[in-house]
LOZA-756474 format. One record per residue (C-alpha): residue number from 1; residue in three letters; x, y, z. Coordinates in steps of 0.02 Angstrom, whole numbers, padded with zeros to 5 digits, always signed. Example, Ala and Ser with C-alpha at 12.3 -4.5 7.8 and 13.67 -1.06 7.14 Angstrom:
2
<site><k>1</k><r>ALA</r><xx>+00615</xx><yy>-00225</yy><zz>+00390</zz></site>
<site><k>2</k><r>SER</r><xx>+00684</xx><yy>-00053</yy><zz>+00357</zz></site>
//
This chain:
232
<site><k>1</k><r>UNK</r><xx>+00000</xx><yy>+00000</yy><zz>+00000</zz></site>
<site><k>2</k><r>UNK</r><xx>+00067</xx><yy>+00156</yy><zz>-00060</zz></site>
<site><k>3</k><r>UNK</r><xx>+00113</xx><yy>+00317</yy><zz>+00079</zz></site>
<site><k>4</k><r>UNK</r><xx>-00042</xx><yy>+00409</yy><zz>-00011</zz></site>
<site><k>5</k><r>UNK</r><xx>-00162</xx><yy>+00257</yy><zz>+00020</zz></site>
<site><k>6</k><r>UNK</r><xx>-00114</xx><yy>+00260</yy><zz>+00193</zz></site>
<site><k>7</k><r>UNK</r><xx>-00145</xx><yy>+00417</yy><zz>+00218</zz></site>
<site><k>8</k><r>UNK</r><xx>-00320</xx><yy>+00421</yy><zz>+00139</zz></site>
<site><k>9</k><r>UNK</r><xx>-00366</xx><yy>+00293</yy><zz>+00244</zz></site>
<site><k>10</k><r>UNK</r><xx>-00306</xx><yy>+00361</yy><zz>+00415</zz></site>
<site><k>11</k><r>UNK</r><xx>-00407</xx><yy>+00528</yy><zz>+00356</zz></site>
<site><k>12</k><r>UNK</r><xx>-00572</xx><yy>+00420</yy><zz>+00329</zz></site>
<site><k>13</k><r>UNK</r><xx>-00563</xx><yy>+00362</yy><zz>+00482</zz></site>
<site><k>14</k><r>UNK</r><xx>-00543</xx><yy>+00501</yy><zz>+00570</zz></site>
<site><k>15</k><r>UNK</r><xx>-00689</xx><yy>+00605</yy><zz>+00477</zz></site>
<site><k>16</k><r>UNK</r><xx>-00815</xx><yy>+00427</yy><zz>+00519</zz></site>
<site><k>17</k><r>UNK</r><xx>-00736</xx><yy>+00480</yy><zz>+00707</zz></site>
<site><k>18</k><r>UNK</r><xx>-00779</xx><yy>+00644</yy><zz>+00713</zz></site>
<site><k>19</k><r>UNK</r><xx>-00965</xx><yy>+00613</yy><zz>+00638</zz></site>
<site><k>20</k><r>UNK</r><xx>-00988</xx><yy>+00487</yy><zz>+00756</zz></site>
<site><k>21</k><r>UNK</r><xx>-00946</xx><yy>+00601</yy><zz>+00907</zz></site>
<site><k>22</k><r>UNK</r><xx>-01036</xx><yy>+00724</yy><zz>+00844</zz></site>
<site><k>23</k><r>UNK</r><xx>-01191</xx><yy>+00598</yy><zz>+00812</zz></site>
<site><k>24</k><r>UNK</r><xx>-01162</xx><yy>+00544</yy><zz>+01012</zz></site>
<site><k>25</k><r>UNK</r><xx>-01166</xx><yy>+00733</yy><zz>+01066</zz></site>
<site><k>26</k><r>UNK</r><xx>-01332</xx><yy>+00775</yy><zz>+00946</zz></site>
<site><k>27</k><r>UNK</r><xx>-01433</xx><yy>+00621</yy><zz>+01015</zz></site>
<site><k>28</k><r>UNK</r><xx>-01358</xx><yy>+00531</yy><zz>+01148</zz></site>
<site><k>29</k><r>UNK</r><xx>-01463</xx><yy>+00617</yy><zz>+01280</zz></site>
<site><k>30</k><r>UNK</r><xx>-01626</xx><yy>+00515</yy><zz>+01177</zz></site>
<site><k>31</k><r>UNK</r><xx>-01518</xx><yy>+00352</yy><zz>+01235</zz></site>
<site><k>32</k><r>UNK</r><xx>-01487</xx><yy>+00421</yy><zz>+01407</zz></site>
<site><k>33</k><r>UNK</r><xx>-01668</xx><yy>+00461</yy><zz>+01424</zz></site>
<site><k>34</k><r>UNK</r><xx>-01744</xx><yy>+00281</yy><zz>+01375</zz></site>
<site><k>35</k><r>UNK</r><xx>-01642</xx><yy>+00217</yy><zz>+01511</zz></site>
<site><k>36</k><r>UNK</r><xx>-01682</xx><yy>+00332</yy><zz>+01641</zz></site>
<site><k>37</k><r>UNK</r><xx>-01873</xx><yy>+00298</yy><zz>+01593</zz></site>
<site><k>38</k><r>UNK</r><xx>-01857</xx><yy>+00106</yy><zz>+01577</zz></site>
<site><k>39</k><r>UNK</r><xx>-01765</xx><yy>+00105</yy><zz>+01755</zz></site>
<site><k>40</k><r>UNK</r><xx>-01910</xx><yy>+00248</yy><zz>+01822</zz></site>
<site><k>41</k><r>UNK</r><xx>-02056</xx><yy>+00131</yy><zz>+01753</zz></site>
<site><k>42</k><r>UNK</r><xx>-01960</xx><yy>-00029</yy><zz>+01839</zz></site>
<site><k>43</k><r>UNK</r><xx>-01936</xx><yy>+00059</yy><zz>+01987</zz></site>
<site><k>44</k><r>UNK</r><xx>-02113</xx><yy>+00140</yy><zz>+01988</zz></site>
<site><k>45</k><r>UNK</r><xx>-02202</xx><yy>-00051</yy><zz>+01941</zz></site>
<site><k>46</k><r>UNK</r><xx>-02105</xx><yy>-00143</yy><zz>+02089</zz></site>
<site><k>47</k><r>UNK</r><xx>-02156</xx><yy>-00002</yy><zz>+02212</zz></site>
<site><k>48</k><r>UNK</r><xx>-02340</xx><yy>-00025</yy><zz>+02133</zz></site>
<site><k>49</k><r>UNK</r><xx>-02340</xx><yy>-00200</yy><zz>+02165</zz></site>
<site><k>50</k><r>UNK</r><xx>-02259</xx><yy>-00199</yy><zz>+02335</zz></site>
<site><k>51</k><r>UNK</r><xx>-02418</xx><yy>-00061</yy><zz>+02390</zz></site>
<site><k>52</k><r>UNK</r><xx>-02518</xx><yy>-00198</yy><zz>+02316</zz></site>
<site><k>53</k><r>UNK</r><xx>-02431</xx><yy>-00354</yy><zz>+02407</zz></site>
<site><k>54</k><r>UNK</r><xx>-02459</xx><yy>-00235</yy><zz>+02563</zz></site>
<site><k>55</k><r>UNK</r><xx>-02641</xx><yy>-00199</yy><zz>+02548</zz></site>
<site><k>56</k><r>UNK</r><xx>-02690</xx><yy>-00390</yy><zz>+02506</zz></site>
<site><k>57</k><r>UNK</r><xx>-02591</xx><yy>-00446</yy><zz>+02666</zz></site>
<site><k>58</k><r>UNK</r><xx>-02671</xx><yy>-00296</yy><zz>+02786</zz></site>
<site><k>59</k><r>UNK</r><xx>-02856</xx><yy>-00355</yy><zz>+02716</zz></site>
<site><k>60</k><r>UNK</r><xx>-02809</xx><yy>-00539</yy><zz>+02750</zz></site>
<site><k>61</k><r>UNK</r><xx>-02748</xx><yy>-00482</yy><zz>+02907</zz></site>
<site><k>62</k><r>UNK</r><xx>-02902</xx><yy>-00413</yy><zz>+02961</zz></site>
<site><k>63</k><r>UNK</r><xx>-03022</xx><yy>-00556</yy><zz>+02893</zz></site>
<site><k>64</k><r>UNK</r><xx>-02943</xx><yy>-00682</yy><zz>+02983</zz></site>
<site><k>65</k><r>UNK</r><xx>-02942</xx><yy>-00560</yy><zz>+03148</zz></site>
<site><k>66</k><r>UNK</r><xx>-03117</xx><yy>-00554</yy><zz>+03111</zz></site>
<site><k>67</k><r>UNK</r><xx>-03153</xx><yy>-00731</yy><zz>+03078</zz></site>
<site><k>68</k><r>UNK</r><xx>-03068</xx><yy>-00772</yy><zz>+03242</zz></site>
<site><k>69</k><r>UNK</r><xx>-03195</xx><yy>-00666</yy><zz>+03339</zz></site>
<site><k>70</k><r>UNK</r><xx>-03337</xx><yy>-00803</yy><zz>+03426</zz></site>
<site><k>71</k><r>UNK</r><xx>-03476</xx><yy>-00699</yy><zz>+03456</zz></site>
<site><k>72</k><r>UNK</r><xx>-03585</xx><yy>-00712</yy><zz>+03260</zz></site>
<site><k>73</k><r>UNK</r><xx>-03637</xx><yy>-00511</yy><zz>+03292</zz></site>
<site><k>74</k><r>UNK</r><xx>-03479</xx><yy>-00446</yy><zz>+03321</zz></site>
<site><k>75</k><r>UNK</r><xx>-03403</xx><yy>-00553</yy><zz>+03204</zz></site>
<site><k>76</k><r>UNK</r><xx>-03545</xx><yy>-00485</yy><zz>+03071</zz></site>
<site><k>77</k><r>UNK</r><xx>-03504</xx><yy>-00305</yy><zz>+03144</zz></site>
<site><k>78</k><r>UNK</r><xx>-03294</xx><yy>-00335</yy><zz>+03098</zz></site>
<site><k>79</k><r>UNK</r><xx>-03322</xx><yy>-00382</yy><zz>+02938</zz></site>
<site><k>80</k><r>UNK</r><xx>-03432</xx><yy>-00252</yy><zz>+02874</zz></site>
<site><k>81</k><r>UNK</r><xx>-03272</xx><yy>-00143</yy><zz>+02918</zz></site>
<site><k>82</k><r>UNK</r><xx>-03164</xx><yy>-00209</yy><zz>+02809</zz></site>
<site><k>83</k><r>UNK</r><xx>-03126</xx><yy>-00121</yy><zz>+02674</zz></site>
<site><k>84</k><r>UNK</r><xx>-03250</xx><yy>-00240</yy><zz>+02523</zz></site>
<site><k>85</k><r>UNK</r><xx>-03132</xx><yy>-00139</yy><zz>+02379</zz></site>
<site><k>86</k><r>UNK</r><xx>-03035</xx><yy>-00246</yy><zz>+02219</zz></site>
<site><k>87</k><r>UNK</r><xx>-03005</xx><yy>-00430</yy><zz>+02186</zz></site>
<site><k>88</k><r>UNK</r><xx>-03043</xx><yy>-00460</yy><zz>+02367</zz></site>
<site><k>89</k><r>UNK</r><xx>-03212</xx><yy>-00395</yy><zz>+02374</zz></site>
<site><k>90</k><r>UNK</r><xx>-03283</xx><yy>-00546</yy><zz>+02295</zz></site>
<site><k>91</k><r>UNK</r><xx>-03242</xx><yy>-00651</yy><zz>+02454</zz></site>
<site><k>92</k><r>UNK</r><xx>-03216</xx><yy>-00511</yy><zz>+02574</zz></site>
<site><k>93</k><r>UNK</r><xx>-03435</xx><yy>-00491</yy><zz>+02542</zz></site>
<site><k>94</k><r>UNK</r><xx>-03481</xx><yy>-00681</yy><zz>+02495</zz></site>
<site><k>95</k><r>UNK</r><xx>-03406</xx><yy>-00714</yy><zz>+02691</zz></site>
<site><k>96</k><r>UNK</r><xx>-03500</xx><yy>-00553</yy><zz>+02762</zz></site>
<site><k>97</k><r>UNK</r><xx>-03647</xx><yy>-00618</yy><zz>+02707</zz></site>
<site><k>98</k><r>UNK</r><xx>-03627</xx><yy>-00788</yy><zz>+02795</zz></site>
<site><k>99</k><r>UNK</r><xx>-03578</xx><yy>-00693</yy><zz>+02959</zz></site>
<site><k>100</k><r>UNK</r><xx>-03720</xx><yy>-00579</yy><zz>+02957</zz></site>
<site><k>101</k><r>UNK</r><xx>-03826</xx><yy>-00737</yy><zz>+02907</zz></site>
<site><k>102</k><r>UNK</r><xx>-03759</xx><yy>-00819</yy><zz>+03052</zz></site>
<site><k>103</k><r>UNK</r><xx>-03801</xx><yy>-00670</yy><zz>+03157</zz></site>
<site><k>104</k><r>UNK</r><xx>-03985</xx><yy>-00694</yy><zz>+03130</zz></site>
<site><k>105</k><r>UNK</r><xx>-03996</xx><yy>-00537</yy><zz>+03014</zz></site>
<site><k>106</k><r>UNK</r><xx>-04044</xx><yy>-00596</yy><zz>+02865</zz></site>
<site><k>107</k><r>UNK</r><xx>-04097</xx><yy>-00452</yy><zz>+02789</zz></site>
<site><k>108</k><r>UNK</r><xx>-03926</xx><yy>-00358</yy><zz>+02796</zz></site>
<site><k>109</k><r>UNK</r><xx>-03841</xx><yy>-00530</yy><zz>+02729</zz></site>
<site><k>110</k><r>UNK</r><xx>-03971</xx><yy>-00512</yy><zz>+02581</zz></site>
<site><k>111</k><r>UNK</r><xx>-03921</xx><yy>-00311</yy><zz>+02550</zz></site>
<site><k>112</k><r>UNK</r><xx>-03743</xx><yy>-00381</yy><zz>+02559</zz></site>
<site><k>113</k><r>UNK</r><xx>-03748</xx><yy>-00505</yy><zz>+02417</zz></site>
<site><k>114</k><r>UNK</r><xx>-03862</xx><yy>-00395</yy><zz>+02315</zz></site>
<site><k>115</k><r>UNK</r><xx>-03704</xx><yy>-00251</yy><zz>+02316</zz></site>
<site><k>116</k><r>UNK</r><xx>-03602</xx><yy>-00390</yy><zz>+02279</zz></site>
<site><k>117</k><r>UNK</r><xx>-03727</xx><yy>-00444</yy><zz>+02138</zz></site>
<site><k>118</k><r>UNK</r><xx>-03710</xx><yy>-00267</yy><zz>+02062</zz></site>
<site><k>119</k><r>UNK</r><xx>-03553</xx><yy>-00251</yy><zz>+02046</zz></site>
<site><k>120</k><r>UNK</r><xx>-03491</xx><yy>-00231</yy><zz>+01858</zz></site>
<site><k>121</k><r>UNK</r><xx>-03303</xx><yy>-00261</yy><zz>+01902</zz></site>
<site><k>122</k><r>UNK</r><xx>-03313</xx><yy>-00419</yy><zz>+01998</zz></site>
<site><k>123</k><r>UNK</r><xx>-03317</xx><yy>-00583</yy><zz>+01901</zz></site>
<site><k>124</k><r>UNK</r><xx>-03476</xx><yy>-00648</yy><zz>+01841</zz></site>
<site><k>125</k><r>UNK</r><xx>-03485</xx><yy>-00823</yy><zz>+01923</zz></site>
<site><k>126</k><r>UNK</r><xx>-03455</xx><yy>-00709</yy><zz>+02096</zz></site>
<site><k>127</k><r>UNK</r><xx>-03591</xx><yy>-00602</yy><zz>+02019</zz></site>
<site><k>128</k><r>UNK</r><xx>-03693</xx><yy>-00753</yy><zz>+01994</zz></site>
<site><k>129</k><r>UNK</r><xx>-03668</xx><yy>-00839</yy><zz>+02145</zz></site>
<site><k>130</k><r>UNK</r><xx>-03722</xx><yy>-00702</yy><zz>+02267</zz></site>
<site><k>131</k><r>UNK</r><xx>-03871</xx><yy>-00654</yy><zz>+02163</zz></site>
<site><k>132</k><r>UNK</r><xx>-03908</xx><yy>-00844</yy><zz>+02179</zz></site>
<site><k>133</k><r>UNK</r><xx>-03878</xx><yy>-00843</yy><zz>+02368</zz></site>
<site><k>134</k><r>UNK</r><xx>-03998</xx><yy>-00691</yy><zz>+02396</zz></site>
<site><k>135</k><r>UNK</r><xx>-04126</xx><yy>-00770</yy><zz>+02333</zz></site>
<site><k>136</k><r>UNK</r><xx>-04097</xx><yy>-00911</yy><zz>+02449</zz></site>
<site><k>137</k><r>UNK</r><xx>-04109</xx><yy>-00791</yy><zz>+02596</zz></site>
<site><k>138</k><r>UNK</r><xx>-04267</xx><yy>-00713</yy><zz>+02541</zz></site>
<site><k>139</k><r>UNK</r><xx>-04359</xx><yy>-00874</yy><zz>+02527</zz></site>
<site><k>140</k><r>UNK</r><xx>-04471</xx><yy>-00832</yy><zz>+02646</zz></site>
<site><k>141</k><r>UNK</r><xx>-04521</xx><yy>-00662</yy><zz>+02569</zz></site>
<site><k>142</k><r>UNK</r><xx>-04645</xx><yy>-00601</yy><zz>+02418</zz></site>
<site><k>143</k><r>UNK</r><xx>-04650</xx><yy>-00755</yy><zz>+02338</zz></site>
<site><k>144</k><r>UNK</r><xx>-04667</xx><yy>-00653</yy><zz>+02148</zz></site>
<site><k>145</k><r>UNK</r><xx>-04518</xx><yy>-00558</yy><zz>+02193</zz></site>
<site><k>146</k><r>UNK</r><xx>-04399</xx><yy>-00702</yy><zz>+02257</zz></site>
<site><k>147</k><r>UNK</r><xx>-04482</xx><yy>-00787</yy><zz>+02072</zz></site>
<site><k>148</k><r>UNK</r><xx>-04446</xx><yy>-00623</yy><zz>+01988</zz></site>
<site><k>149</k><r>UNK</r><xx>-04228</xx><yy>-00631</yy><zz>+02076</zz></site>
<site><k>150</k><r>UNK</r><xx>-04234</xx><yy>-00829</yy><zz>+02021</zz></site>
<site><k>151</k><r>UNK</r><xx>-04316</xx><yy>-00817</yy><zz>+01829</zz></site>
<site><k>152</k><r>UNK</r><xx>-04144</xx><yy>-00728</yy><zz>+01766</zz></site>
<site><k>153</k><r>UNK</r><xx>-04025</xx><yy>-00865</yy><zz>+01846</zz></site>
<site><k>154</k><r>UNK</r><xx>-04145</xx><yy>-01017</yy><zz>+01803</zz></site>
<site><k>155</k><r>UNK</r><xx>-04098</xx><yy>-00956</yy><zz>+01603</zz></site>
<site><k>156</k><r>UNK</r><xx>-04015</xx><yy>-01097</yy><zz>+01491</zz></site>
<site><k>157</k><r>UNK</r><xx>-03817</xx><yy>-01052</yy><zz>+01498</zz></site>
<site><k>158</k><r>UNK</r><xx>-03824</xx><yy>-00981</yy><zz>+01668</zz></site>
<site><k>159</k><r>UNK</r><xx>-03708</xx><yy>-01076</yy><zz>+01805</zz></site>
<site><k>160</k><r>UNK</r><xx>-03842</xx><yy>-01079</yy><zz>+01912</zz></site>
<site><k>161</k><r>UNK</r><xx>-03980</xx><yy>-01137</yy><zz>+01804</zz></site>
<site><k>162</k><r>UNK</r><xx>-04015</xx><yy>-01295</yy><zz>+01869</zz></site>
<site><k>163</k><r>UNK</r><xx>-04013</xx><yy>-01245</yy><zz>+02045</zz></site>
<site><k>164</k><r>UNK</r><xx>-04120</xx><yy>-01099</yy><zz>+01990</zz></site>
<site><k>165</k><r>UNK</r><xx>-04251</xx><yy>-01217</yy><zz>+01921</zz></site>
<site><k>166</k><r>UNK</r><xx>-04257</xx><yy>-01339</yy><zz>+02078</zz></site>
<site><k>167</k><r>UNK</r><xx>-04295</xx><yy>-01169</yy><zz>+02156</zz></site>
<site><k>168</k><r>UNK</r><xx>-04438</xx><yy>-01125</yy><zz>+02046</zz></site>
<site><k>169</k><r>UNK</r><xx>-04516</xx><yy>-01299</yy><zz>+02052</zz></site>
<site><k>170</k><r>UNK</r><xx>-04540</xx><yy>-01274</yy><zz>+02232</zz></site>
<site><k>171</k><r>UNK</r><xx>-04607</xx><yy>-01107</yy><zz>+02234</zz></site>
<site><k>172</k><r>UNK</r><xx>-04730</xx><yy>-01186</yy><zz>+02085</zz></site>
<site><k>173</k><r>UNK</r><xx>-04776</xx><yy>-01324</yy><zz>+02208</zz></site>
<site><k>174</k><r>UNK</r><xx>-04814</xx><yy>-01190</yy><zz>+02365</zz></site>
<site><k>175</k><r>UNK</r><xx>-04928</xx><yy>-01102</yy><zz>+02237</zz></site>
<site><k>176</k><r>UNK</r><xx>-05012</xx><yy>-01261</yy><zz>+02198</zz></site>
<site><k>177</k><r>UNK</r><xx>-04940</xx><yy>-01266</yy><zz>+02016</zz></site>
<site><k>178</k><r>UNK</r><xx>-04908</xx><yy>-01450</yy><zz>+02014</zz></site>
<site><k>179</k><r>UNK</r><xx>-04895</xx><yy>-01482</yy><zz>+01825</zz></site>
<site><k>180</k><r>UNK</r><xx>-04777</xx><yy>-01338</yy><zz>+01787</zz></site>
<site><k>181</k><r>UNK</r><xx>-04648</xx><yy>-01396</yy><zz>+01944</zz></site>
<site><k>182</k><r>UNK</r><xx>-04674</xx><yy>-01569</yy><zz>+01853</zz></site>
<site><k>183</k><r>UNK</r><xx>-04616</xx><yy>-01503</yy><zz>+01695</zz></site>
<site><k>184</k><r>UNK</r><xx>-04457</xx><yy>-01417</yy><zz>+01778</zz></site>
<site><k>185</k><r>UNK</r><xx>-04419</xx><yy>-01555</yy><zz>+01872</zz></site>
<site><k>186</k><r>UNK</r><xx>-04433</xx><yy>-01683</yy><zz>+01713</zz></site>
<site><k>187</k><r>UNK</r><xx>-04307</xx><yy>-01557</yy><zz>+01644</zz></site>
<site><k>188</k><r>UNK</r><xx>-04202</xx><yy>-01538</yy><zz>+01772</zz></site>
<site><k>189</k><r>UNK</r><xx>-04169</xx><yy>-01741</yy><zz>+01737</zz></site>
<site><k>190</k><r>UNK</r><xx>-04153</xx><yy>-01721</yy><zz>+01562</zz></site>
<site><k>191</k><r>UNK</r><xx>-04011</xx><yy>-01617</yy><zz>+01563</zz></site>
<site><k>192</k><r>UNK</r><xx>-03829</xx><yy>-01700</yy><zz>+01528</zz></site>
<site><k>193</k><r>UNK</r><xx>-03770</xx><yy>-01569</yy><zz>+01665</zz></site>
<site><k>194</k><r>UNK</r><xx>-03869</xx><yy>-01630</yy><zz>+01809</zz></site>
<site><k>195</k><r>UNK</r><xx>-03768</xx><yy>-01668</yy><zz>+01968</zz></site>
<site><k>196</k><r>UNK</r><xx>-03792</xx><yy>-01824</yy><zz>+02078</zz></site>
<site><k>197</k><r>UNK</r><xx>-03842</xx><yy>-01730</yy><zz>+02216</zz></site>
<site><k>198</k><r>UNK</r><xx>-03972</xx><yy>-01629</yy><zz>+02117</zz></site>
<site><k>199</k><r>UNK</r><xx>-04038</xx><yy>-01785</yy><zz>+02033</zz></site>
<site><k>200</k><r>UNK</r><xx>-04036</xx><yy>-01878</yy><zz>+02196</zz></site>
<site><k>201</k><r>UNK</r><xx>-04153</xx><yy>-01735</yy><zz>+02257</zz></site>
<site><k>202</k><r>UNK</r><xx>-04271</xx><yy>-01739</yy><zz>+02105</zz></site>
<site><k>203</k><r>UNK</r><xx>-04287</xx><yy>-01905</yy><zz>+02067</zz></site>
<site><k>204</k><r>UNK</r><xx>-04355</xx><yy>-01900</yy><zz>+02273</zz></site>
<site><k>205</k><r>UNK</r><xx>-04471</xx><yy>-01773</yy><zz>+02247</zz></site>
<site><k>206</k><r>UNK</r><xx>-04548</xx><yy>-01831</yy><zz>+02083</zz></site>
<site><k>207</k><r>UNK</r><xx>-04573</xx><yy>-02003</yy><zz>+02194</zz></site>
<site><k>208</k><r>UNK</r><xx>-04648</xx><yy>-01926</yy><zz>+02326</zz></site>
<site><k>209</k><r>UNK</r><xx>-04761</xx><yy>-01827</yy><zz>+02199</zz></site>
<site><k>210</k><r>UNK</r><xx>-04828</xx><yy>-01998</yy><zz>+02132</zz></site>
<site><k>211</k><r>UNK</r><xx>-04735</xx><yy>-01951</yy><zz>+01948</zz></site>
<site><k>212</k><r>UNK</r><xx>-04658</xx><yy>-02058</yy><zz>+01816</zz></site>
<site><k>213</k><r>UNK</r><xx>-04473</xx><yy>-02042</yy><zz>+01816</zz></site>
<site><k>214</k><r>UNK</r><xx>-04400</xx><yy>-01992</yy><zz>+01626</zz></site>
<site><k>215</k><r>UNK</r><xx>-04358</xx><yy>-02153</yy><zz>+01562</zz></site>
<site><k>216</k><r>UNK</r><xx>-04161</xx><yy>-02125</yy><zz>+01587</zz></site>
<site><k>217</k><r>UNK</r><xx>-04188</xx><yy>-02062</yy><zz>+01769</zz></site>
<site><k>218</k><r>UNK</r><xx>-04246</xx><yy>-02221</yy><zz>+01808</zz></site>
<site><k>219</k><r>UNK</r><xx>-04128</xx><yy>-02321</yy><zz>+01736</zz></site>
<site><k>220</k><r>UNK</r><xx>-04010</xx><yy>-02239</yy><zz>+01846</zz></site>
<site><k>221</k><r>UNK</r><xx>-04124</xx><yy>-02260</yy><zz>+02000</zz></site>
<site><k>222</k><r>UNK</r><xx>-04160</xx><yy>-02443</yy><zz>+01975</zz></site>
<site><k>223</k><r>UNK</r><xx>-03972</xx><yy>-02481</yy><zz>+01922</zz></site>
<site><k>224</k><r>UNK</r><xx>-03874</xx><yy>-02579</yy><zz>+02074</zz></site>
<site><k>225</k><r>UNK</r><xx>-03734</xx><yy>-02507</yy><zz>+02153</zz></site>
<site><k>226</k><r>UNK</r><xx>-03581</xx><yy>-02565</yy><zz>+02078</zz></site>
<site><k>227</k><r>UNK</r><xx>-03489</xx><yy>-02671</yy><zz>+02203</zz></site>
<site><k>228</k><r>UNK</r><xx>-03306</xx><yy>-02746</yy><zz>+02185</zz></site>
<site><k>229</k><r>UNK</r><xx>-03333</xx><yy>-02946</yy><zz>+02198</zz></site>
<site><k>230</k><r>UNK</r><xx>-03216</xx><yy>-03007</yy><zz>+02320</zz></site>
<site><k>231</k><r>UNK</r><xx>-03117</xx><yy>-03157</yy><zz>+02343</zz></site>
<site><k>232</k><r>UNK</r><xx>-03173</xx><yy>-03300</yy><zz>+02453</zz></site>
//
């Protein structure tokens, strides 16, 4: 390589140098800045989720303080304190409810699932469940109004359906609507989502009602319990 090559070559790289200094001093600060705002948002999601790791433990804290209280009204009275606010509301209410149940005041247990019930942010099935519940508790209530709480949760699809329509055939028996309790009954053993317990509970009623059992329900009632033969 030739003393003029060289040279060309040392003055290249000297003038890709300088541009890249002078590149570094134009927009480095953008570089410096992403990392100062990737280390701020790190920093700022731990701290998040240590005030959030804080606040769960505090409320579990204070359940189980609660729970360990004996007397059912004071018990009732702790729990209503506790603050019934994100992901924890869904149990913090559902075990309100039983404690205020407990307590002999059913109708605050019932105004305590129904919040729950109406809550848009809380998961349906909790949704579900304490609208489900409340209906339970108001049993002994205007029968068209405890009908009107169980019509929406006896709907095909819902998780509660079944449960809803065992429901419904017994308020259609207490209003001396035998054949439609007969029909929800006969459908309650139709469907392929039936529990044991439930059809246990059916199959008894529909007996005691002098009904026919759908012909697969009473397959399954007349079949014998399968027992493991043993050796002699």
């Amino acid at each position: 390589m030739s003393d003029s090559d060289s040279f060309i070559n040392e003055v290249s790289e000297e003038v890709r140098r300088d541009r890249l200094f002078a590149t570094m001093k134009k927009y480095g600060w953008i570089a410096i800045l992403a990392v100062v705002l990737l280390v701020a948002g790190a920093a700022w999601t731990e701290y998040r989720a240590a005030q959030t790791r804080a606040a769960a433990e505090a409320t579990g804290d204070a359940l189980l303080s609660a729970l360990a209280t004996n007397d059912p009204e004071a018990r009732a009275a702790a729990l209503e304190g506790l603050p019934q606010t994100g992901e924890s509301a869904a149990a913090g209410l559902l075990i309100t409810a039983a404690a205020q149940q407990e307590a002999g005041d059913t109708a605050a247990a019932t105004q305590t699932l129904d919040a729950l019930a109406a809550r848009a942010e809380v998961p349906a099935i909790y949704r579900d469940l304490a609208a489900f519940k409340a209906a339970m508790l108001d049993a002994g209530n205007d029968v068209a109004a405890r009908r009107a709480r169980l019509e929406p949760l006896a709907a095909p699809g819902q998780p509660f359906a079944l449960l809803a329509q065992e429901q419904l055939a017994l308020a259609d028996l207490a209003a001396d609507d035998r054949d439609s309790a007969v029909t929800r009954l006969t459908a309650i053993l139709n469907d392929a989502g039936v529990t044991q317990g439930l059809r246990d509970r059916v199959q008894t009623l529909m007996v005691a009602l002098g009904e026919t059992l759908p012909e697969a329900a009473a397959n399954d009632a007349a079949a014998p319990a399968d027992v493991t033969p043993t050796n002699p």
